[in-house]
C-alpha positions as protocol buffer text, in pm:
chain_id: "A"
residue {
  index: 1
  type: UNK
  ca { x: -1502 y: 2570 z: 2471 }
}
residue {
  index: 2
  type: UNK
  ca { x: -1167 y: 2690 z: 2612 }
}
residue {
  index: 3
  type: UNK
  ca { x: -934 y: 2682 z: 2279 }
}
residue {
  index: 4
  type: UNK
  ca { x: -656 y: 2748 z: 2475 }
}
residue {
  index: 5
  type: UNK
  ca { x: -643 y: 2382 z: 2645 }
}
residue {
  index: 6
  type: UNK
  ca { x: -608 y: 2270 z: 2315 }
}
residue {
  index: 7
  type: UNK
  ca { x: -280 y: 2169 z: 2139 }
}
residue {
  index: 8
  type: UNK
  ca { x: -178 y: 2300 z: 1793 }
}
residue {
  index: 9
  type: UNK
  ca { x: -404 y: 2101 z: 1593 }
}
residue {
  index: 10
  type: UNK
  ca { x: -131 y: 2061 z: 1287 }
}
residue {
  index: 11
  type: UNK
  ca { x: 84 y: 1886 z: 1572 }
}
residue {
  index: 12
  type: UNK
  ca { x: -270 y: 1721 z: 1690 }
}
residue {
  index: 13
  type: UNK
  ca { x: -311 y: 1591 z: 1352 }
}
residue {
  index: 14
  type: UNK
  ca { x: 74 y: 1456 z: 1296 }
}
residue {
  index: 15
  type: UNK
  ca { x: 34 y: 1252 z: 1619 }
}
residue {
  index: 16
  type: UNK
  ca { x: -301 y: 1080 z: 1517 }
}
residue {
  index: 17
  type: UNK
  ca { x: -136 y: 995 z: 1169 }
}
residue {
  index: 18
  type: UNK
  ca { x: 222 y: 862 z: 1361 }
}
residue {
  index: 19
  type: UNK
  ca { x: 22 y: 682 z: 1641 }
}
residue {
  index: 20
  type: UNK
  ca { x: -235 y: 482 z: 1357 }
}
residue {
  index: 21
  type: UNK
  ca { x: 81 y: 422 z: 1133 }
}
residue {
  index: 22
  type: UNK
  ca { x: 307 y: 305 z: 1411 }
}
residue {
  index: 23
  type: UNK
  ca { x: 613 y: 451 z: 1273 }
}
residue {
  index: 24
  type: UNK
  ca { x: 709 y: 882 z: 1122 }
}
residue {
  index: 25
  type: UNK
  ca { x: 757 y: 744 z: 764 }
}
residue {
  index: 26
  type: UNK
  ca { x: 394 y: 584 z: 750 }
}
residue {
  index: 27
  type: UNK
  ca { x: 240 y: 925 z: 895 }
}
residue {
  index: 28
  type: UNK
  ca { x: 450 y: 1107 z: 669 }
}
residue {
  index: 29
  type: UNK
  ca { x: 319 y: 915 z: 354 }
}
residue {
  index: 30
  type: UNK
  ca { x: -41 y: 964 z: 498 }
}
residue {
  index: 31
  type: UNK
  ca { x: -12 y: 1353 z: 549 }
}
residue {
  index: 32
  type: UNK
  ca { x: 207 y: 1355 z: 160 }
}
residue {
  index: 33
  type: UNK
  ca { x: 480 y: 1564 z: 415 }
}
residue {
  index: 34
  type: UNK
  ca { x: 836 y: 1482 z: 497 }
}
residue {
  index: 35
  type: UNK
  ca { x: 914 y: 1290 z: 745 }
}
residue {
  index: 36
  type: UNK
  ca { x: 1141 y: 1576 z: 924 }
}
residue {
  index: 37
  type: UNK
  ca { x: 779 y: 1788 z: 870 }
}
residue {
  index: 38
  type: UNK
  ca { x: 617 y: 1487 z: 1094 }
}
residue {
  index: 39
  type: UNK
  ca { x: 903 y: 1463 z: 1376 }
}
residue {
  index: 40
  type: UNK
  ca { x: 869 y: 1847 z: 1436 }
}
residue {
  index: 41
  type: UNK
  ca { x: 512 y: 1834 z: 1465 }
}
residue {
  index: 42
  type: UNK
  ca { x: 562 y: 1490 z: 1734 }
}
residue {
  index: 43
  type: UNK
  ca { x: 827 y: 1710 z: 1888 }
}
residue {
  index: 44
  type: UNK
  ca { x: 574 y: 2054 z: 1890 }
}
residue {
  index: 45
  type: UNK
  ca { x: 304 y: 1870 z: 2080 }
}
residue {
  index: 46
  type: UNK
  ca { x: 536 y: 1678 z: 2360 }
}
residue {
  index: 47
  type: UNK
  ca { x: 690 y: 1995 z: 2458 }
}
residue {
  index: 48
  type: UNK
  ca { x: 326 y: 2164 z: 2455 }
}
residue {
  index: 49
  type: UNK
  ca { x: 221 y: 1866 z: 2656 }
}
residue {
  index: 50
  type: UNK
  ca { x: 535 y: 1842 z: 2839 }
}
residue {
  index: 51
  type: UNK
  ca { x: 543 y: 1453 z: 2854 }
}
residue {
  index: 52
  type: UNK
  ca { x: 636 y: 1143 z: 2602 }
}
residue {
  index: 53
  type: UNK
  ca { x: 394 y: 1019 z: 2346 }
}
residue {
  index: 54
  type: UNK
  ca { x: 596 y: 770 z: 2179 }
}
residue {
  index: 55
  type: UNK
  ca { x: 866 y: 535 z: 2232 }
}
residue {
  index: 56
  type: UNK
  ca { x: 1087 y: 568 z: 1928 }
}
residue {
  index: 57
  type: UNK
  ca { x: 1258 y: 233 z: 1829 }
}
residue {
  index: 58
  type: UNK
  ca { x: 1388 y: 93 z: 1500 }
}
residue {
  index: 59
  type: UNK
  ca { x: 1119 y: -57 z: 1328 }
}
residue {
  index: 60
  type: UNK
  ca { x: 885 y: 286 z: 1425 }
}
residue {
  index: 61
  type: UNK
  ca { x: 697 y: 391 z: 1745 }
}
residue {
  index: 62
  type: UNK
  ca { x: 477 y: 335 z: 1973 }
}
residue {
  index: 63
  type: UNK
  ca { x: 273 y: 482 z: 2212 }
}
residue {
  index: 64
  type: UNK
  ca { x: 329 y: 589 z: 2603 }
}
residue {
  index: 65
  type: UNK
  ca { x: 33 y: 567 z: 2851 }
}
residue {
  index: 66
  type: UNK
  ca { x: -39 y: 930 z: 2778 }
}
residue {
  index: 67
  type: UNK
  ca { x: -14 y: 891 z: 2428 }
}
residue {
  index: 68
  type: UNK
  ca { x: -268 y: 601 z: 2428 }
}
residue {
  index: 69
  type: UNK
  ca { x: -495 y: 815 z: 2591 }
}
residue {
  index: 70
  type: UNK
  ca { x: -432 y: 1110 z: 2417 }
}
residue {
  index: 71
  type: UNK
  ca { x: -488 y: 891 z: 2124 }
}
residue {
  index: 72
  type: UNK
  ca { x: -808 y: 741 z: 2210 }
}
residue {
  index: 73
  type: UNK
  ca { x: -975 y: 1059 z: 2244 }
}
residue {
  index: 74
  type: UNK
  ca { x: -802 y: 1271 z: 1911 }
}
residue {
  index: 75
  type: UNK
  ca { x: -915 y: 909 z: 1686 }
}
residue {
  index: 76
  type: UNK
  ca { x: -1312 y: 964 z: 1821 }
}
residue {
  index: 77
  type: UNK
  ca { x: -1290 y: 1343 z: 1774 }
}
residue {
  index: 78
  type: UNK
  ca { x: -1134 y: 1310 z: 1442 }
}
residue {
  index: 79
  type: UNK
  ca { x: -1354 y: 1099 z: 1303 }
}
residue {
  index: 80
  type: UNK
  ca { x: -1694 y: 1262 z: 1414 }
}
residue {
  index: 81
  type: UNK
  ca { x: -1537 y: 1541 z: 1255 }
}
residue {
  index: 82
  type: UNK
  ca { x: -1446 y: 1362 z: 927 }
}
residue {
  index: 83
  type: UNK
  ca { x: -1824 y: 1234 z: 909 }
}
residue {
  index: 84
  type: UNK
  ca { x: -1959 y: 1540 z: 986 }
}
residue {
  index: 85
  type: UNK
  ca { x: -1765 y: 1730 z: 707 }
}
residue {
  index: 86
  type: UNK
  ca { x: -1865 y: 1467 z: 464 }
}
residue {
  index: 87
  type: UNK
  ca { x: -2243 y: 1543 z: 542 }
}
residue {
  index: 88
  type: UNK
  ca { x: -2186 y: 1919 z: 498 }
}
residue {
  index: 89
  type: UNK
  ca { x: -2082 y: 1866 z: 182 }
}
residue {
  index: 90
  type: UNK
  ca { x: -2346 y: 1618 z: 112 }
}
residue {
  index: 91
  type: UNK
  ca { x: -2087 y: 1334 z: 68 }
}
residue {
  index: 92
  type: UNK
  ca { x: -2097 y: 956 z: 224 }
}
residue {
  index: 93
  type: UNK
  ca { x: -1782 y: 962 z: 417 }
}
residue {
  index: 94
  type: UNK
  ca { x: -1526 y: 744 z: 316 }
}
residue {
  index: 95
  type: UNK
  ca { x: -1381 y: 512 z: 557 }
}
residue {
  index: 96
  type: UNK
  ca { x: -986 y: 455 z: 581 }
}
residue {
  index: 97
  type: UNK
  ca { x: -880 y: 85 z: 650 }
}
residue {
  index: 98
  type: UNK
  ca { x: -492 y: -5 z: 723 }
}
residue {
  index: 99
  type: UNK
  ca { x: -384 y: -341 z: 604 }
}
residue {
  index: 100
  type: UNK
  ca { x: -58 y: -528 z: 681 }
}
residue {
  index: 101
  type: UNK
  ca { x: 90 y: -804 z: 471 }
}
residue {
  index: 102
  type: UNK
  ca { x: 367 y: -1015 z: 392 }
}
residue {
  index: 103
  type: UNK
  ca { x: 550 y: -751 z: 134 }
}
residue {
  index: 104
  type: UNK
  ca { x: 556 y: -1025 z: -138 }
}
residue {
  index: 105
  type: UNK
  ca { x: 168 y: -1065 z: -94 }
}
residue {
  index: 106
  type: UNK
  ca { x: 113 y: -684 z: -120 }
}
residue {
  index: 107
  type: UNK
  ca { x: 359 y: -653 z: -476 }
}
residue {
  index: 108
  type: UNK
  ca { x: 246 y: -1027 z: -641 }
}
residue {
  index: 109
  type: UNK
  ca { x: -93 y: -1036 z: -552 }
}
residue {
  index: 110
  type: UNK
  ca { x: -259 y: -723 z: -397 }
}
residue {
  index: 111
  type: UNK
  ca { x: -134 y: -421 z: -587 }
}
residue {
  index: 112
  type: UNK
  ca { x: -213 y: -620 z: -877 }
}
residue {
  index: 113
  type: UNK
  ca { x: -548 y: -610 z: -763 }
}
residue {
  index: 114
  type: UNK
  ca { x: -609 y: -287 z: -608 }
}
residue {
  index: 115
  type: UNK
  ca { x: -820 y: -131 z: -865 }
}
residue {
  index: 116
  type: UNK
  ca { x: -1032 y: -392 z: -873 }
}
residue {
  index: 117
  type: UNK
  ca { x: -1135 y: -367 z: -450 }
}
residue {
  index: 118
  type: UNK
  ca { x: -1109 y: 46 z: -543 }
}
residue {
  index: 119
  type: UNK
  ca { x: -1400 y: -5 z: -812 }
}
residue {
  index: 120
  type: UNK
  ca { x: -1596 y: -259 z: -602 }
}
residue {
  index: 121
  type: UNK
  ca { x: -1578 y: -66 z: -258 }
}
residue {
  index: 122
  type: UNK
  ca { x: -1521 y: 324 z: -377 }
}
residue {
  index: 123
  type: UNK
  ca { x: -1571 y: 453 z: 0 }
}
residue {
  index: 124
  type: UNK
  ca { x: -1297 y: 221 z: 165 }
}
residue {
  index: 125
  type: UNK
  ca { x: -991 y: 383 z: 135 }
}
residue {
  index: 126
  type: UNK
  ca { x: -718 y: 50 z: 185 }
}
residue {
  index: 127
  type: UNK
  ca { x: -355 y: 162 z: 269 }
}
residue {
  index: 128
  type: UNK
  ca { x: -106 y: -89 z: 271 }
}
residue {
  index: 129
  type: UNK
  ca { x: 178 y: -189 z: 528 }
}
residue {
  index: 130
  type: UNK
  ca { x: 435 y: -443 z: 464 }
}
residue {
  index: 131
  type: UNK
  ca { x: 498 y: -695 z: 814 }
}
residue {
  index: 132
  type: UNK
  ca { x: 219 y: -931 z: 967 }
}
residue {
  index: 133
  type: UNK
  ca { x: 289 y: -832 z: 1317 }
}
residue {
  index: 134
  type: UNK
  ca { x: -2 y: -954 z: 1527 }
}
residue {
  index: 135
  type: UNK
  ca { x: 80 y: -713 z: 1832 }
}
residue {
  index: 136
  type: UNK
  ca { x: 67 y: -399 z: 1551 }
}
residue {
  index: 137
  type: UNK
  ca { x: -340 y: -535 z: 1514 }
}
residue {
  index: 138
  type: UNK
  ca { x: -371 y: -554 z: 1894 }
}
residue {
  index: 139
  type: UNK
  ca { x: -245 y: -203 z: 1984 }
}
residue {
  index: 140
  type: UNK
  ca { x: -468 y: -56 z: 1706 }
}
residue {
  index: 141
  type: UNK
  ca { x: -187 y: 50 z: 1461 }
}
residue {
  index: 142
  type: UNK
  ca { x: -326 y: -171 z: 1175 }
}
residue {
  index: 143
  type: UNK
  ca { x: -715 y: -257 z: 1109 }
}
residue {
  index: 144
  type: UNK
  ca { x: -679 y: -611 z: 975 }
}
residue {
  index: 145
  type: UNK
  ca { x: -373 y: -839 z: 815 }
}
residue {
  index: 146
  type: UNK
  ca { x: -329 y: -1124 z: 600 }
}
residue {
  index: 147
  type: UNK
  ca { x: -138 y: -1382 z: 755 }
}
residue {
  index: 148
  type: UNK
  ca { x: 53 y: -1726 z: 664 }
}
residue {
  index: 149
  type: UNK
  ca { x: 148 y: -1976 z: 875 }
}
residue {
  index: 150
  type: UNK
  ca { x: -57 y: -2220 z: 1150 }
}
residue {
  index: 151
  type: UNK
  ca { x: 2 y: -2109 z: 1468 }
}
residue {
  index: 152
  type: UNK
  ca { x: -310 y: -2020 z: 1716 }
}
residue {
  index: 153
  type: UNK
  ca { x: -397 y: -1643 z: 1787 }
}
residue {
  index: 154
  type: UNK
  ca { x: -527 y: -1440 z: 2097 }
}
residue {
  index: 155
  type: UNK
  ca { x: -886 y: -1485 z: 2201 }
}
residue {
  index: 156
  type: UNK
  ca { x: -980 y: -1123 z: 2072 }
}
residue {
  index: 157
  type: UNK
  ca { x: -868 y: -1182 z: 1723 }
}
residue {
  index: 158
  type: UNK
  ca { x: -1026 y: -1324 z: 1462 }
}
residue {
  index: 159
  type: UNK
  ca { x: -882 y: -1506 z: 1219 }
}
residue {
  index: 160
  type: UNK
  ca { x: -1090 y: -1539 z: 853 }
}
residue {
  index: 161
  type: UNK
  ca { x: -956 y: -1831 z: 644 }
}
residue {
  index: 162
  type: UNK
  ca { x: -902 y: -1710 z: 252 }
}
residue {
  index: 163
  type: UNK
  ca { x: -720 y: -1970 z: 120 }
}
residue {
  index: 164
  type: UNK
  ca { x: -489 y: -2284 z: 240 }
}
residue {
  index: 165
  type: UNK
  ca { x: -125 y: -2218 z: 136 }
}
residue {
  index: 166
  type: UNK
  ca { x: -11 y: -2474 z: -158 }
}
residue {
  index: 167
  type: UNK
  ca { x: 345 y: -2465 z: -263 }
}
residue {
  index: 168
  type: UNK
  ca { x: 572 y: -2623 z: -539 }
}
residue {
  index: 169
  type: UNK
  ca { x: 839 y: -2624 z: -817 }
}
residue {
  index: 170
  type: UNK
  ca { x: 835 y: -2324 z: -1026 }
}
residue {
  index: 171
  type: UNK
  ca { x: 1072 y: -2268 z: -1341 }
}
residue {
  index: 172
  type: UNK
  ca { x: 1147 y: -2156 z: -1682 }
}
residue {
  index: 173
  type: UNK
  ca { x: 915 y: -2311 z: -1948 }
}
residue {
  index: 174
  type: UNK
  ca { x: 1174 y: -2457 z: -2162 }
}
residue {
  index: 175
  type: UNK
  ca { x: 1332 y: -2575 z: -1774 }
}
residue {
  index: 176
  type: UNK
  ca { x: 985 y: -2774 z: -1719 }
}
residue {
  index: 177
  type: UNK
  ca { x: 1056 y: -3027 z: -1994 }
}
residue {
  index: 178
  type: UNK
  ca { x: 1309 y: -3222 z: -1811 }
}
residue {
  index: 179
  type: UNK
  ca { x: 1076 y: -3219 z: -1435 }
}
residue {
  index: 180
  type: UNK
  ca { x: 878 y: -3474 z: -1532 }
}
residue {
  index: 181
  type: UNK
  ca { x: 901 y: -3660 z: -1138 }
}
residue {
  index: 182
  type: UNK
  ca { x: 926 y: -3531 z: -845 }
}
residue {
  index: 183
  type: UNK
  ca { x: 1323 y: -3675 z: -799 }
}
residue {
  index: 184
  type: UNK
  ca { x: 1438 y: -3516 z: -1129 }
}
residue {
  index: 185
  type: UNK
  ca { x: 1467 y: -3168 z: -935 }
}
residue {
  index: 186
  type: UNK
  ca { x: 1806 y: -3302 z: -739 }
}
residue {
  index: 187
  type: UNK
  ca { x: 1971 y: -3232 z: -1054 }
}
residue {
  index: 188
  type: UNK
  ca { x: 1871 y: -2887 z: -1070 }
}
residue {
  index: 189
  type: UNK
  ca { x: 2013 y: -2575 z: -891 }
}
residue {
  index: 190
  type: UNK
  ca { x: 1707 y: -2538 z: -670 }
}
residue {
  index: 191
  type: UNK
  ca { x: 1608 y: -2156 z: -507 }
}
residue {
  index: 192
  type: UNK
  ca { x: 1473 y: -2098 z: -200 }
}
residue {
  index: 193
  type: UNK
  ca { x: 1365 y: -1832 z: 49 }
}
residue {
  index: 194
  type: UNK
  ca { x: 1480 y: -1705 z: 396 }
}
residue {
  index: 195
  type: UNK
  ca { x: 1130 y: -1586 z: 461 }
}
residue {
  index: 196
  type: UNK
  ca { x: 1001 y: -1968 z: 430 }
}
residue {
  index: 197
  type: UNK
  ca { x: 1298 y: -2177 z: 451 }
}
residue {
  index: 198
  type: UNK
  ca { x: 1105 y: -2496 z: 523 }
}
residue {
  index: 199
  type: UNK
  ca { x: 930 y: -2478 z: 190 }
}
residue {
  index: 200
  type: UNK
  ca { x: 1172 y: -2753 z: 14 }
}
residue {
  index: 201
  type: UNK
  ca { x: 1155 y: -2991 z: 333 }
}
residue {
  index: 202
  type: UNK
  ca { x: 773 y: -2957 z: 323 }
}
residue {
  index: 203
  type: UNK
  ca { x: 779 y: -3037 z: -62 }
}
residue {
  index: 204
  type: UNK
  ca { x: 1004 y: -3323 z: -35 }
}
residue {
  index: 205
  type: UNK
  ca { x: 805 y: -3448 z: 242 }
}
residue {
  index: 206
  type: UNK
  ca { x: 501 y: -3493 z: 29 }
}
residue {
  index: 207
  type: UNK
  ca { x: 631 y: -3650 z: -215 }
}
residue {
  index: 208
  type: UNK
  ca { x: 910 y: -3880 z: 3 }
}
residue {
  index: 209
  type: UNK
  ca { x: 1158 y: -3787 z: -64 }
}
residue {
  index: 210
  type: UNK
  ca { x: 1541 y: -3728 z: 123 }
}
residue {
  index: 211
  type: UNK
  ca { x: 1508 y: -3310 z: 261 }
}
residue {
  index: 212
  type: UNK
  ca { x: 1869 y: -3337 z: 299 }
}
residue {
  index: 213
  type: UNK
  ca { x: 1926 y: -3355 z: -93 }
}
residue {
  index: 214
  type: UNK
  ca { x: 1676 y: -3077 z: -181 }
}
residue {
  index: 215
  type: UNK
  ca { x: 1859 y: -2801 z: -23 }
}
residue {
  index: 216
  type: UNK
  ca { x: 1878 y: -2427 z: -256 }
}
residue {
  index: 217
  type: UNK
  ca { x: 2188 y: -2320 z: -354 }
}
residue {
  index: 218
  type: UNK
  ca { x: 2052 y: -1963 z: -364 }
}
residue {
  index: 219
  type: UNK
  ca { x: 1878 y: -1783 z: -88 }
}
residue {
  index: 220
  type: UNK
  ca { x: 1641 y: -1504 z: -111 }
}
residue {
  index: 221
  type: UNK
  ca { x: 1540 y: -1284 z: 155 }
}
residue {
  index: 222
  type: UNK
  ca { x: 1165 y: -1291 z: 14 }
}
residue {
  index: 223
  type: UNK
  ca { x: 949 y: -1486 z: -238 }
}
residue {
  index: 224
  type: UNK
  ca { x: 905 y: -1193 z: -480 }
}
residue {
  index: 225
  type: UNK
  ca { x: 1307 y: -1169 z: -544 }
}
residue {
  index: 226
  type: UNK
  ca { x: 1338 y: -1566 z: -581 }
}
residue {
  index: 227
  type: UNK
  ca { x: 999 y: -1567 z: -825 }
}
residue {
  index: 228
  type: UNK
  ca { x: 1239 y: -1286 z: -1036 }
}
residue {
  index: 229
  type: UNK
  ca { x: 1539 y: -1543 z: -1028 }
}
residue {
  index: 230
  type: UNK
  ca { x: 1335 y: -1804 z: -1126 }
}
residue {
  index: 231
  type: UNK
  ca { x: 1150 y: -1562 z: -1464 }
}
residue {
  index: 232
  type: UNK
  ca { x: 1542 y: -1540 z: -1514 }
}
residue {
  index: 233
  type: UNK
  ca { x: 1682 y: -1920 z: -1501 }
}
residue {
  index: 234
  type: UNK
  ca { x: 1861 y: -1928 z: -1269 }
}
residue {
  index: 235
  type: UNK
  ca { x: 1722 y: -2209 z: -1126 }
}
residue {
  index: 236
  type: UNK
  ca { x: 1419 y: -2449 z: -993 }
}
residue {
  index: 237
  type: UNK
  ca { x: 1234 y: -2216 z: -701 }
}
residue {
  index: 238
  type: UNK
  ca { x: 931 y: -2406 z: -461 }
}
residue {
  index: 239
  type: UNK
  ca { x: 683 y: -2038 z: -411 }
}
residue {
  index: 240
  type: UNK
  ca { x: 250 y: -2079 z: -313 }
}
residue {
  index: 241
  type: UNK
  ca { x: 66 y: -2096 z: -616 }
}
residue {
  index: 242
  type: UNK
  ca { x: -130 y: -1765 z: -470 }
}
residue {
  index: 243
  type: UNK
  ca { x: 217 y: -1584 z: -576 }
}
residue {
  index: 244
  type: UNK
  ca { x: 271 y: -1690 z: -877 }
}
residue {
  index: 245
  type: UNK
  ca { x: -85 y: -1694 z: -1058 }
}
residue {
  index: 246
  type: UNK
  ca { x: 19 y: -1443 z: -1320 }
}
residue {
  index: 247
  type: UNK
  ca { x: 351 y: -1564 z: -1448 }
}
residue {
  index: 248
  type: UNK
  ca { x: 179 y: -1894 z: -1472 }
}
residue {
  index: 249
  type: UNK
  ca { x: -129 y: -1768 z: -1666 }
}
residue {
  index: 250
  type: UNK
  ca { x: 96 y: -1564 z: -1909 }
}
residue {
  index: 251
  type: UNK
  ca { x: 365 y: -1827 z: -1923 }
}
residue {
  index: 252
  type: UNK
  ca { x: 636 y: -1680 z: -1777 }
}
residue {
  index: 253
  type: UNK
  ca { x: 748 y: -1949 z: -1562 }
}
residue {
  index: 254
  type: UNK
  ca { x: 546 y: -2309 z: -1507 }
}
residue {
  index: 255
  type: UNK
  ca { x: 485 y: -2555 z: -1230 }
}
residue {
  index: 256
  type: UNK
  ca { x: 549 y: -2918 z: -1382 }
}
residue {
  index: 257
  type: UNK
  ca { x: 482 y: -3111 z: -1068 }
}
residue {
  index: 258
  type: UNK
  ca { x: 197 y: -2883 z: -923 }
}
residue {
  index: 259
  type: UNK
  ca { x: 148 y: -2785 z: -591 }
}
residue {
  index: 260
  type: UNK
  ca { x: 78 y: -2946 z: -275 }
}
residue {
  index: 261
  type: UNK
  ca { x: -19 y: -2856 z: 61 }
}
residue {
  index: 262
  type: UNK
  ca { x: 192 y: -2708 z: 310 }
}
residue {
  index: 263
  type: UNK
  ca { x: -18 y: -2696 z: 627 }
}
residue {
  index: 264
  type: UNK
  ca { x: -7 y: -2345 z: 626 }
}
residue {
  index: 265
  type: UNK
  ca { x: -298 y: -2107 z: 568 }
}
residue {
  index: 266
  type: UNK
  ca { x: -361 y: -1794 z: 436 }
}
residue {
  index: 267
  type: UNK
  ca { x: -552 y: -1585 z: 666 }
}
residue {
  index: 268
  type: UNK
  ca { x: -735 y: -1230 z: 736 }
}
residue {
  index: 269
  type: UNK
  ca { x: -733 y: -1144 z: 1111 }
}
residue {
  index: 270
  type: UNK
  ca { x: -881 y: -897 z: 1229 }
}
residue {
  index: 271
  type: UNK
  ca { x: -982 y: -769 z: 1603 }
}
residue {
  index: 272
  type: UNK
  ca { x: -1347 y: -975 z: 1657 }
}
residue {
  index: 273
  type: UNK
  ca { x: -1531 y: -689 z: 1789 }
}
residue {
  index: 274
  type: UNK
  ca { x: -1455 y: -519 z: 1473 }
}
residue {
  index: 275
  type: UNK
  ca { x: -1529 y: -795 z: 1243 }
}
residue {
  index: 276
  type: UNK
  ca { x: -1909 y: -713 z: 1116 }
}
residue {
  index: 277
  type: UNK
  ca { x: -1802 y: -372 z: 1036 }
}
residue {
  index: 278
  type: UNK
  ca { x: -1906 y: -281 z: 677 }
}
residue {
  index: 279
  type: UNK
  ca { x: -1572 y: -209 z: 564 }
}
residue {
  index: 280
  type: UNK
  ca { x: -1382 y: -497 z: 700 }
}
residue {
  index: 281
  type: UNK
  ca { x: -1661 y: -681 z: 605 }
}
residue {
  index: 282
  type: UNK
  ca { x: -1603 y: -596 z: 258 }
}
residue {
  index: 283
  type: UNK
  ca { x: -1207 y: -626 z: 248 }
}
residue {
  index: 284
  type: UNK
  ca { x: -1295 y: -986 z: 366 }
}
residue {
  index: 285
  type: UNK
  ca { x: -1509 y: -1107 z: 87 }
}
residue {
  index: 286
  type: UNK
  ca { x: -1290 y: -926 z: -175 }
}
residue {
  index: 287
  type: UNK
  ca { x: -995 y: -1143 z: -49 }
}
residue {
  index: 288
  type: UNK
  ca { x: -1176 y: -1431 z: -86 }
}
residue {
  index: 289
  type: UNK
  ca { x: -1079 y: -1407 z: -465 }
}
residue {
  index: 290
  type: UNK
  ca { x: -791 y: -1553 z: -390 }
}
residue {
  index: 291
  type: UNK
  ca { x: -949 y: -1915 z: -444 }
}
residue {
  index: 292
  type: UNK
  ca { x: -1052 y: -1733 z: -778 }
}
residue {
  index: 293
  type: UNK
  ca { x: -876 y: -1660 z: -1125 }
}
residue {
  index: 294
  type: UNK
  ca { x: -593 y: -1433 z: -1183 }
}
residue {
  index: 295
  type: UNK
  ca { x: -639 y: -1131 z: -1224 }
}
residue {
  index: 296
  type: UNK
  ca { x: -603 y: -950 z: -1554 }
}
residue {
  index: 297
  type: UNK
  ca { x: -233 y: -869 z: -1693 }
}
């Protein structure tokens, strides 16, 4: 074993974290270093190697041809040396799983949560990523994500269905008492949601009546900040009942008119041929709790 054809393994190490995150602030959270610490290290071993590893854009980076194969071989060796450790020490080695998701899944349902899958499935170690960028699971930078909508996916990806996406009216308790039909919303302000702008159409739809009249005088960027406006009165919002489980079960807001389907499911994909591993195995069935109770406030 020549150790002089190796790298500087600190630099080795940075690049495996930056290359599985997909960006220098997700490796830099991984490592608990700064994210200047990170880029010198990415720097350190492109010099050494005197090529490109990464394409640096704005939502992160991603890898060249050499860093894919660089990659490839530094994940294997990594983690034959990460199981190998454990066994020295006469441990079961934990295994690391990266999962993306819409970020007002991740704050009103999954962190919630956590401890629960954490206490169920002690040697998966879950980190989170906001986004539900399929091409991020295809290049290898994420091991699964939940997904919303209906569209079809690539042949290698499976999708695993947790739980079909109902939406509705959500407001203040003391609001609730005059929603007693479907119409008497049009004389509310009503909230809505520039991540899901269709929601209101889809709502109206279902219940026939005019989209045009149903249309938010507020806009929020995501569901969590329009559930907020809603806890606040500021209005009638239309979120999935997955979202707002919690505030309903503590009565912090309520859903008069209930929820109806929007066509849209919530999903779990993951690569196929990684599908029956234990650990994604696991993460599956654990998200299937969300046809279950809330959890625990």
């Amino acid at each position: 074993m020549d150790l002089q054809q190796l790298p500087p393994l600190t630099a080795l190490r940075a690049f495996a974290a930056a290359a599985q995150a997909g960006s220098v602030v997700g490796a830099a959270d991984r490592l608990k270093v700064t994210h200047s610490a990170v880029s010198h290290q990415l720097r350190l071993i492109e010099a050494w190697l005197g090529c490109k590893l990464f394409e640096r854009h704005a939502a992160g980076v991603t890898l060249t041809d050499a860093g894919r194969r660089l990659f490839a071989c530094t994940a294997r060796a990594l983690d034959d040396i990460g199981q190998v450790c454990a066994e020295i020490r006469g441990q079961r080695p934990a295994t690391a799983l990266t999962l993306a998701c819409p970020g007002s899944f991740m704050l009103q349902w999954l962190i919630p949560r956590l401890d629960d899958f954490e206490a169920r499935h002690p040697q998966v170690v879950l980190n989170l990523q906001t986004g539900s960028d399929l091409g991020r699971l295809r290049a290898g930078h994420v091991d699964a994500l939940v997904y919303c909508g209906r569209g079809t996916h690539p042949r290698e990806v499976s999708e695993i269905l947790l739980a079909e996406n109902d939406i509705g009216p959500i407001c203040t308790p003391a609001q609730a008492k005059a929603l007693a039909r479907p119409r008497d919303v049009l004389s509310h302000a009503l909230l809505g949601t520039e991540s899901y702008p269709a929601g209101w159409t889809i709502w109206a739809q279902a219940h026939g009546l005019d989209a045009a009249r149903l249309r938010p005088r507020r806009s929020f960027g995501q569901w969590i900040y329009m559930i907020q406006a809603t806890i606040a009165g500021l209005g009638v919002g239309i979120a999935p009942s997955v979202l707002v489980r919690e505030e309903l079960a503590q009565a912090r807001i309520a859903a008069p008119l209930g929820f109806v389907p929007s066509g849209d499911r919530i999903s779990l994909c993951v690569l196929r041929r990684r599908a029956q591993e234990p650990a994604i195995a696991a993460l599956a069935d654990w998200l299937g709790t969300l046809h279950g109770q809330p959890a625990a406030g």
